[in-house]
N, C-alpha and C positions, 0 to 999 in steps of 0.2 A: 751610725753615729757620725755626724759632720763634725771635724776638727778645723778649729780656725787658730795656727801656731801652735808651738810646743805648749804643752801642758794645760792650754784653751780648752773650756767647757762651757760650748754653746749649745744648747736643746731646743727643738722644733717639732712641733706635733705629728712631724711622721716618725720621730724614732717614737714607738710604741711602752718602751719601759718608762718614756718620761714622766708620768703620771700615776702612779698606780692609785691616786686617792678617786679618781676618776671611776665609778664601779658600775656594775649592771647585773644587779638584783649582787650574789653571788661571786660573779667575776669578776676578779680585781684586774684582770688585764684589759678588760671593755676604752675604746678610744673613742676618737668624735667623730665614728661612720657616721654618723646620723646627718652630722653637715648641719648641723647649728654654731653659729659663730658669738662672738660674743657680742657685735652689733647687732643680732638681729635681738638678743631677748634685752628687753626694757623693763622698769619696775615702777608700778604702782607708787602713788604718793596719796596718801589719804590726807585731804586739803582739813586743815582741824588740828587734829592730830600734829600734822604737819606743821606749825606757825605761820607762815608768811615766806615773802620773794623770799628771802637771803635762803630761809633755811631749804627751798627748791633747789636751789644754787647749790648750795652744800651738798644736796645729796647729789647733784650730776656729776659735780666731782669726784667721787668715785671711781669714774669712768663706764654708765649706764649712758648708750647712746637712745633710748626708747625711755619713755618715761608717761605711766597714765596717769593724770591729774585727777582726781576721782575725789568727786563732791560727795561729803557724808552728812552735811544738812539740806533739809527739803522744809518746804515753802519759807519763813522766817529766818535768816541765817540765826550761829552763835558761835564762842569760841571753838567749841570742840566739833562744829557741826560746820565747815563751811559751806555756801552756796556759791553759785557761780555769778551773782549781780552782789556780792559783796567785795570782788573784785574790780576798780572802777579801771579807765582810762591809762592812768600812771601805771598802774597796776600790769596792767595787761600789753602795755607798750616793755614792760622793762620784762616778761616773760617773753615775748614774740623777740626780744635784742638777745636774752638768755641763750633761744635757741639756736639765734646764727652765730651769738658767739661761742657757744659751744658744738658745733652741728649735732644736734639733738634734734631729734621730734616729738611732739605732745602726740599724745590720743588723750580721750575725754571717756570717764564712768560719768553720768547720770546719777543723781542723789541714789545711794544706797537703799533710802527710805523709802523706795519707791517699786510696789514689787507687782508687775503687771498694769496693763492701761485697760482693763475691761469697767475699770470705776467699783471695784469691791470695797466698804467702807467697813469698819471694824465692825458692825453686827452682822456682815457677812450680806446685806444686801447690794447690791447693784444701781450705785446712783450717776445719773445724766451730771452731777456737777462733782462729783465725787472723780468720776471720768475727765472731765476736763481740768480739773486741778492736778491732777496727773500727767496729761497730754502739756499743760503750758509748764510743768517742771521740767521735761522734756527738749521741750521747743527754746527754754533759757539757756540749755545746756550744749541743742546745738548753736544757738546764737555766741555763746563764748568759744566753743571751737573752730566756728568759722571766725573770731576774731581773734582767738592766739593763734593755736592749731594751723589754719588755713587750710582746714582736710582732715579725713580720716575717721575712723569709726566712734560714735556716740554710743556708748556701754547700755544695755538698758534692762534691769531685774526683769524676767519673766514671772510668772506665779498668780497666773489671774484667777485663779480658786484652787479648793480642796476639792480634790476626787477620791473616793475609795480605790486602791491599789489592785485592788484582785479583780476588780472590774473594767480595768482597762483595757480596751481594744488588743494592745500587743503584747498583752498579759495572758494569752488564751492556755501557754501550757504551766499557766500558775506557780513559777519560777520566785517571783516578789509576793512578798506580804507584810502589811504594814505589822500586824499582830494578831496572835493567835482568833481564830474564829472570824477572823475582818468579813470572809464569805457570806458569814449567814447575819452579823452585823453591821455591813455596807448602809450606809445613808445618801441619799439620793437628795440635793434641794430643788425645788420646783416656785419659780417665779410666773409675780402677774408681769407681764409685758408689757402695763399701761406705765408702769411706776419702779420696775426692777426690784422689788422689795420680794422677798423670799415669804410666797403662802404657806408651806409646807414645808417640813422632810418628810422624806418617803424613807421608812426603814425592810429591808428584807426582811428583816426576824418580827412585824408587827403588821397581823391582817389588817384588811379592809372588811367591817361587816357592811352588809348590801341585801336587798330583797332579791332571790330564786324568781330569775323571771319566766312567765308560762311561755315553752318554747313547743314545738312541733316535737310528736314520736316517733317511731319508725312506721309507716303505715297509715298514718292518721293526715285525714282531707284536708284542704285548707285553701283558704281563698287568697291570691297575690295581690301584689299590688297592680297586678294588669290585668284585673279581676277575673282568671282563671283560676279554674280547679285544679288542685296540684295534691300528690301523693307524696309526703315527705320519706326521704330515705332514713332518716333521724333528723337533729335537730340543726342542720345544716344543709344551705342548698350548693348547688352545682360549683358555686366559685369561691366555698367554702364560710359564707356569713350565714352564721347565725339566725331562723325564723324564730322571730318573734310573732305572739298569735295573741288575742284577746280571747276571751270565753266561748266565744259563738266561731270562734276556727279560723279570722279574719287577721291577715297579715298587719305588723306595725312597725314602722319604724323604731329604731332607738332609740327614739328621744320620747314617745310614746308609751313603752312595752308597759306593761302590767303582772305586777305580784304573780306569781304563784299559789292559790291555796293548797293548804296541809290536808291530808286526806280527812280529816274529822272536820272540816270545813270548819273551822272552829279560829283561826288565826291565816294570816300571811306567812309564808316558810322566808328566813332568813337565812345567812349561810357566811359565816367567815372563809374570804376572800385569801389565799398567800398569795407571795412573790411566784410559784409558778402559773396561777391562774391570772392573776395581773400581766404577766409576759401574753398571755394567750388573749385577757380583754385587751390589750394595748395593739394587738396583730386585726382582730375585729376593729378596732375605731380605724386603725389604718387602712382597711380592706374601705371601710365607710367612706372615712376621707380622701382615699381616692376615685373611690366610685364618684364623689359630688366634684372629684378637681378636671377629674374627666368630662363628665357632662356640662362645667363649663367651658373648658376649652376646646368642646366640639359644638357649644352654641347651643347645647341642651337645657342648659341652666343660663339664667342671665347672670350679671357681675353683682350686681345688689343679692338678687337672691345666697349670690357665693358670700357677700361679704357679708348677709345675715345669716349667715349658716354658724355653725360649730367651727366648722373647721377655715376662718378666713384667714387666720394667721399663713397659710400658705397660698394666698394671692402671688407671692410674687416666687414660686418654686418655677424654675427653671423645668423641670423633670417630673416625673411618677417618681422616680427614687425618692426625691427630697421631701416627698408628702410621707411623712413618718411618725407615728405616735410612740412615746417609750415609756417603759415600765410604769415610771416614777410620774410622767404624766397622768397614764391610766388610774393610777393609785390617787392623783388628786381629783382627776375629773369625776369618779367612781365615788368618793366622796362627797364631791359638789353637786353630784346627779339624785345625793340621798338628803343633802341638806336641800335641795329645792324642789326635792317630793313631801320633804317633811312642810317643811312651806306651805305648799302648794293645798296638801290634806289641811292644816290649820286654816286656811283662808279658806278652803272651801264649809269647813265648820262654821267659823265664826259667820259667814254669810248666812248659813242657814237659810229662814223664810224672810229674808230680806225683800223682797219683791211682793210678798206674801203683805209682810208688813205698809209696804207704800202705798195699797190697793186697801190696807184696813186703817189707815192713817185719812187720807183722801174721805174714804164712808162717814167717819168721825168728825171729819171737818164741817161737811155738810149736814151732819145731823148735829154740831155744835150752832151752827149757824141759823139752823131752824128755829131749836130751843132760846136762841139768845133772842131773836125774836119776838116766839112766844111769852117767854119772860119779860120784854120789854113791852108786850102790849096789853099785860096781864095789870090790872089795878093790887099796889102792894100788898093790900087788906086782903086780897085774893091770890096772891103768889104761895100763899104756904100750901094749897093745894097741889102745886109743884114741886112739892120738896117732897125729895126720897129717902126715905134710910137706910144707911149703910152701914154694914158691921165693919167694926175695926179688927183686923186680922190679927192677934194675937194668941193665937194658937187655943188651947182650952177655957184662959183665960179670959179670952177675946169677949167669951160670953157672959160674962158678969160684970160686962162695962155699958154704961150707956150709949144707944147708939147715935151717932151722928146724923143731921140730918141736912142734905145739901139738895140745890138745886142742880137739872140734868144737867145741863150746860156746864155747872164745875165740874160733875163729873166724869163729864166725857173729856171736859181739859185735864184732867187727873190723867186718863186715860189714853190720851193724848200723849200726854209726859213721857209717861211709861214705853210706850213702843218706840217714842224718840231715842229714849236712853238706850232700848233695846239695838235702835237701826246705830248710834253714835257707837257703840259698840262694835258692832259689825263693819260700820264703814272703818275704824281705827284698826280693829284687828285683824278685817280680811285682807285688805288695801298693803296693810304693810308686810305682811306674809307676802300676798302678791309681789309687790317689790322685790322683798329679799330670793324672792325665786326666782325672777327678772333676773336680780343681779346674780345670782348665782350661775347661770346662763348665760349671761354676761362677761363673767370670769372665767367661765369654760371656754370662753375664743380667745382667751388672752394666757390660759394656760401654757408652761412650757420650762423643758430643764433650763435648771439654771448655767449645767454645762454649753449647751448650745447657744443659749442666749450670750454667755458671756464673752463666747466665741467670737460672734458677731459683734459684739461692740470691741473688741478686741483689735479685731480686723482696720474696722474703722479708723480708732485711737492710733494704730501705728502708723496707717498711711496715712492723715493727714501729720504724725509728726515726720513719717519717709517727705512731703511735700514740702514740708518747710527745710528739710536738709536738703533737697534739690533746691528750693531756691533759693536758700542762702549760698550754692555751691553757683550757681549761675550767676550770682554775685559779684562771686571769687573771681569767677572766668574774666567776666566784663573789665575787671579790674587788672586782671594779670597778675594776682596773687594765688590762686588755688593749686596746692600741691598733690591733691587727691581729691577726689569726689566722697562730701560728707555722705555717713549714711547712720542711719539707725540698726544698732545690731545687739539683737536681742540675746540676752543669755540666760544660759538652763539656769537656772537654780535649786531651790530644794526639791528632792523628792514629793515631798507631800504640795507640791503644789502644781497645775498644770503649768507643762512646760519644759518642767526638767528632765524628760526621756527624749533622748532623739526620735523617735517616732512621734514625739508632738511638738516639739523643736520646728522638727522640719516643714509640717505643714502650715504651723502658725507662721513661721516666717515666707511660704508660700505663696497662703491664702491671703494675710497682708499686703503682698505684692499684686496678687489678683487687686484686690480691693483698689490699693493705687493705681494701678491701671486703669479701671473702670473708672476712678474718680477722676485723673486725667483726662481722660477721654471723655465724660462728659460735663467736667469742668471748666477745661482747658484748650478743647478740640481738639488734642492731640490726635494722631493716627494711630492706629493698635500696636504699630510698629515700635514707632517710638516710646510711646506707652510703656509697653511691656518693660522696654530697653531700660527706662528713665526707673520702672519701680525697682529693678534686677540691683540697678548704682546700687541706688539711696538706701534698700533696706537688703538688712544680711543677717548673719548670728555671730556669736561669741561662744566658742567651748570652751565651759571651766570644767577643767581635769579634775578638779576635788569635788565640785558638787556632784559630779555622773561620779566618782568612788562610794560617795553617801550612801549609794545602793545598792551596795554590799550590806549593808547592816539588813538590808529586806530581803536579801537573795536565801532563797530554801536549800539550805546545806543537804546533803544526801548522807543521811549516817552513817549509811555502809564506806564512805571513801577516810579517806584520812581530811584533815585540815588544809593542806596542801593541796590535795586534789581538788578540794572543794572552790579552793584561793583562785586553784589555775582555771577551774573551769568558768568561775565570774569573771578572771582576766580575758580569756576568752569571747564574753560573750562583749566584755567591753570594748575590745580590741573590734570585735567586728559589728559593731554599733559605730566605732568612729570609722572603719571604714564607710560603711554606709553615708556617713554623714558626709568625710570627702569627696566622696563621687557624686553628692545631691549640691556641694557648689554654693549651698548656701554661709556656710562658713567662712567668714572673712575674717576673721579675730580669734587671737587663742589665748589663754588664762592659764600659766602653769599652775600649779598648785596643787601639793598634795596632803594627804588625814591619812588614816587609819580606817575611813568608812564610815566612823560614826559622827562626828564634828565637823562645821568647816573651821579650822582651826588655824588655817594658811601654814602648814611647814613649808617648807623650802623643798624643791623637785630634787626625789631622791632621801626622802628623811623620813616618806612613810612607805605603803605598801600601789601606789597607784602609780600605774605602768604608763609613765609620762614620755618615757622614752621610743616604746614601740607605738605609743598614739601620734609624736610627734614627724617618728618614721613616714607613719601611714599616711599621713594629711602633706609630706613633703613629695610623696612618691606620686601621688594627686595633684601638686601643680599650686599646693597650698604657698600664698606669696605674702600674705598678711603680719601684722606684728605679735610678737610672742610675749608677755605679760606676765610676769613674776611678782604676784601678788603678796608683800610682806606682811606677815602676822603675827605667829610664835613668836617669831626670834626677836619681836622689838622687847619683849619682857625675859627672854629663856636665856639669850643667846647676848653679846658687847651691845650691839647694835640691830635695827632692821635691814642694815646694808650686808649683814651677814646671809642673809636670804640669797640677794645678787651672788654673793661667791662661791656657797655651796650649789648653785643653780649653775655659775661656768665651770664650777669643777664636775657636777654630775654631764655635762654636757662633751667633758672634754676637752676647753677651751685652754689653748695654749699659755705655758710663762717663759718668757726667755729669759736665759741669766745670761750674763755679758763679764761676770769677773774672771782675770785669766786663772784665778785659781782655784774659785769657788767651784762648792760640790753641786750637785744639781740640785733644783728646788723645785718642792711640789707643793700645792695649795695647800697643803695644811701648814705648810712652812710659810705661806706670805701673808694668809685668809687673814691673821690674827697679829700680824707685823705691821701691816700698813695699813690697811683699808680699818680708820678710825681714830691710825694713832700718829706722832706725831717723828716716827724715828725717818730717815731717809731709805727708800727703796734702792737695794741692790738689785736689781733686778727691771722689765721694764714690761709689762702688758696691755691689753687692749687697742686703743687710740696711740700709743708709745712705744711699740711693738717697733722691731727695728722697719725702717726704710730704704729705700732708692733715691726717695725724695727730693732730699739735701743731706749736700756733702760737704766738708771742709775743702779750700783750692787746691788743698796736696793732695785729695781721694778719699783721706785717712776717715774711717766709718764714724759715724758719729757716738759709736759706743766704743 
């Protein structure tokens, strides 16, 4: 303990007992190892909510040197919803004087309403304009941060679909589940790629029926397609695809094979399709599509031929890896392979003797043509020697009516009539069965998950908004105002949506970067150096502590441990989840914020159960230099105020209070939290920005406290 004169009680955050409201989990002796200062954490302001300048003003007063201005309306502002072009000129000149008179910094959230840029529109499809009204609510919001701001990270919701949980990639030892049974209940959606509109869901728990196609036995002859004889081992050759054989032994492609009949030769054999056979059709089309991506890229196949094929949608794969068919594709294509057989048998129906017919149409003509004629050169008084009689068909009836009696030439135009109706029929009905099995083949090259697609325009949407935060930041430069290079930084959000696991965090914020890169480089002529360099700036991420706690509520407790073992082993797996994310670099932003797991509910760090302090450890130990973010919630309805977030947030952090009275007892934040910050009595005491100094001193020495 430092003494300064007799009976003087001055406290400084190295004497250790000065705090004890200051905790860690348990430990009320816990200090501020961690090395978070009170300047480095800033607090959220939700613009809406929020009113207007003054009351911005009001809150920095507190003493919050960081503060993120976070737009909670999107496209149309409103009171409770503000945007960032509701703020004009005046506006935004009396925030940017705010800052230097307070030395404060903005950062910038992105309309809250806005959750992924893959263009997912509330029926869950995938729209090109739905996409871009996304991307320019984006590109507004770095336009206002490069004009308060002058720098610094642009907030931006992740969440470009729903995935099944038990299905994902770094879900292999089945740890998360969204809800009992998700396994055998997982949905799969499968988009056309001409229109982004979702064809299907593929369910695991709901077959595909499909025709048993006649395949090769073990033993049994068969003619190749390189018209040799070949002895089948079973129903598989050498590089594991599938022969397909027609009746007389003769190899066929895929898109060809034929039924199976039933042994009583009696029917077609049919056959409910699961989810593991679908896994195993989808490994066959893949084995196919790459067999034809090979033969074009070694000049076997030409590029037309590739782009009329099935599989053109991977023209532009880079690799053999990337030519890849999955589950939920097989499942629609397997679909679309039966609605355009079914087709295909109707049009061949309806055609029937269509050809048959035009050759007895034709005879008809000419023997109409004869008779008209004859009838014309017949004297009338003699024409009735011409005239035939014809029964009227009406069944038993028919015969007890008088019959008709016409000349041949009507009734060959009668008859005439009739095979016309017959071929209008035919040509209506074969024609557009035809079609619809066209298209059905048609839709089979545009098949594709909706995850991967979404991916891809994902990718897209961020780099060219990363583009515009680069050149609004070159902007900056030119001008000699930029205090940071703007960039776009995406953040996790909910579980149930992609994005919020660090393992898809990381890539999407990645492959983003790829993407600007490549779009620099051939937008821009940039050199790959640069390139790379310019996407690394401009796009980053955002870790919010509360939303990666969410997933705890999915994590599969082990019965046998206690509640506690189960807490520590999800803190665990958390804890080395944010490692990972530290040392992957893409992290430039951090979100304190803590729940309980099940809500984003914004308590204040340290008021539920997520381990903000050893994540914050981890990412400082890492080299993490970014702003720290105290997302007010709760506490604006639970707690005096939402400035009560900021002080439970310095006090879980450690952050020092001096007292300066020569007699006073010492004070701990529970003794100030609710004294000063809100109210209107004078501070004994002095924190943050007012912390004593070296500064200035009075002529005599004497300290300014």
């Amino acid at each position: 303990m430092v003494s300064f004169g007799s009976g003087a009680n001055y406290y400084m955050p190295m004497d250790r007992e000065y705090g004890p409201s200051v905790t860690k989990g348990n430990n009320e002796s816990a200090t501020g190892d961690v090395g978070v200062s009170i300047g480095e954490i800033g607090m959220s302001m939700g613009l809406g909510p929020v009113p207007n300048i003054p009351s911005i003003g009001a809150k920095l007063r507190g003493g919050t040197k960081v503060a993120e201005l976070t737009f909670m309306g999107a496209h149309k502002g409103s009171a409770q919803g503000h945007t960032p072009e509701m703020y004009g000129e005046l506006q935004r000149q009396a925030l940017r004087e705010m800052q230097k008179a307070n030395d404060v910094h903005f950062t910038t959230h992105a309309s809250v309403g806005v959750y992924g840029l893959a263009g997912m529109d509330q029926q869950g499809n995938f729209s090109k304009h739905s996409k871009s009204v996304a991307v320019d609510e984006i590109k507004r919001a770095i336009d206002f941060a490069a004009d308060v701001a002058r720098g610094g990270p642009v907030v931006v919701h992740t969440g470009e679909f729903q995935r099944p949980v038990s299905e994902a990639s770094w879900n292999k030892d089945k740890k998360f589940k969204m809800f009992e049974g998700e396994e055998e209940r997982a949905s799969f959606r499968v988009v056309d790629t001409r229109t982004g509109a979702v064809i299907q869901e593929a369910r695991k728990n709901r077959a595909v029926s499909k025709p048993v196609w006649n395949t090769t036995e073990s033993g049994q002859e068969y003619t190749d397609v390189d018209g040799k004889t070949k002895v089948a081992k079973g129903e598989k050759d050498e590089k594991g695809r599938i022969i397909y054989v027609d009746y007389f032994g003769k190899r066929l492609s895929d898109e060809y094979r034929v039924p199976k009949m039933s042994k009583d030769g009696q029917k077609f054999e049919t056959h409910q399709m699961g989810w593991g056979e679908l896994v195993s059709e989808a490994e066959q089309m893949t084995l196919r599509a790459r067999e034809d991506w090979d033969k074009w890229k070694k000049g076997q196949m030409s590029e037309k031929e590739f782009k009329d094929s099935r599989w053109s949608r991977f023209l532009n794969a880079k690799s053999k890896d990337e030519v890849k068919i999955l589950p939920e594709e097989a499942y629609i294509i397997s679909t679309l392979e039966t609605n355009a057989g079914n087709s295909r048998g109707w049009a061949t129906y309806y055609y029937g003797n269509f050809e048959e017919n035009i050759q007895n149409l034709k005879k008809l003509q000419k023997a109409k043509e004869f008779y008209e004629k004859l009838e014309k050169e017949t004297p009338e008084e003699e024409r009735w020697k011409l005239e035939h009689q014809t029964r009227i068909m009406m069944g038993p009836a028919g015969d007890l009516l008088p019959q008709d009696s016409k000349l041949s030439s009507k009734i060959l135009d009668e008859a005439m009539g009739e095979i016309k109706r017959h071929m209008k029929q035919a040509q209506e009905g074969s024609s557009s069965q035809w079609a619809q099995a066209a298209e059905a083949e048609e839709t089979i090259k545009h098949v594709e998950s909706a995850d991967s697609y979404a991916l891809k325009e994902a990718y897209d949407a961020y780099a060219e908004a990363g583009i515009q935060a680069m050149r609004r930041s070159q902007s900056l430069e030119r001008q000699g105002l930029a205090k940071k290079p703007l960039f776009v930084s995406m953040e996790n959000l909910f579980p149930e949506s992609y994005g919020a696991h660090p393992d898809e965090l990381i890539p999407l914020v990645k492959n983003s970067q790829k993407r600007m890169q490549q779009m620099l480089q051939e937008k821009y002529k940039m050199s790959e150096e640069e390139a790379q360099k310019r996407a690394q700036d401009h796009i980053g991420a955002t870790f919010d502590t509360g939303h990666f706690n969410m997933w705890r509520k999915y994590w599969q407790s082990d019965p046998q441990k206690t509640m506690k073992e189960n807490d520590n082993e999800f803190n665990d797996c958390f804890l080395k989840k944010v490692e990972e994310l530290a040392k992957s670099g893409v992290v430039k932003h951090l979100h304190l914020v803590d729940n309980y797991g099940y809500q984003d509910e914004h308590l204040a760090p340290g008021q539920g159960n997520t381990p903000i302090r050893d994540a914050i450890e981890i990412f400082k130990k890492n080299g993490f230099k970014g702003e720290l973010i105290v997302e007010a919630g709760a506490d604006y309805t639970t707690d005096s105020s939402g400035f009560q977030t900021m002080t439970k947030a310095w006090s879980y952090f450690g952050n020092p209070i001096y007292g300066a009275s020569g007699g006073a007892a010492q004070k701990r934040w529970g003794d100030v939290q609710y004294g000063y910050f809100g109210h209107n009595q004078p501070p004994y005491f002095t924190f943050a920005p007012y912390s004593p100094s070296e500064d200035w001193t009075f002529w005599s020495g004497t300290p300014l406290e």
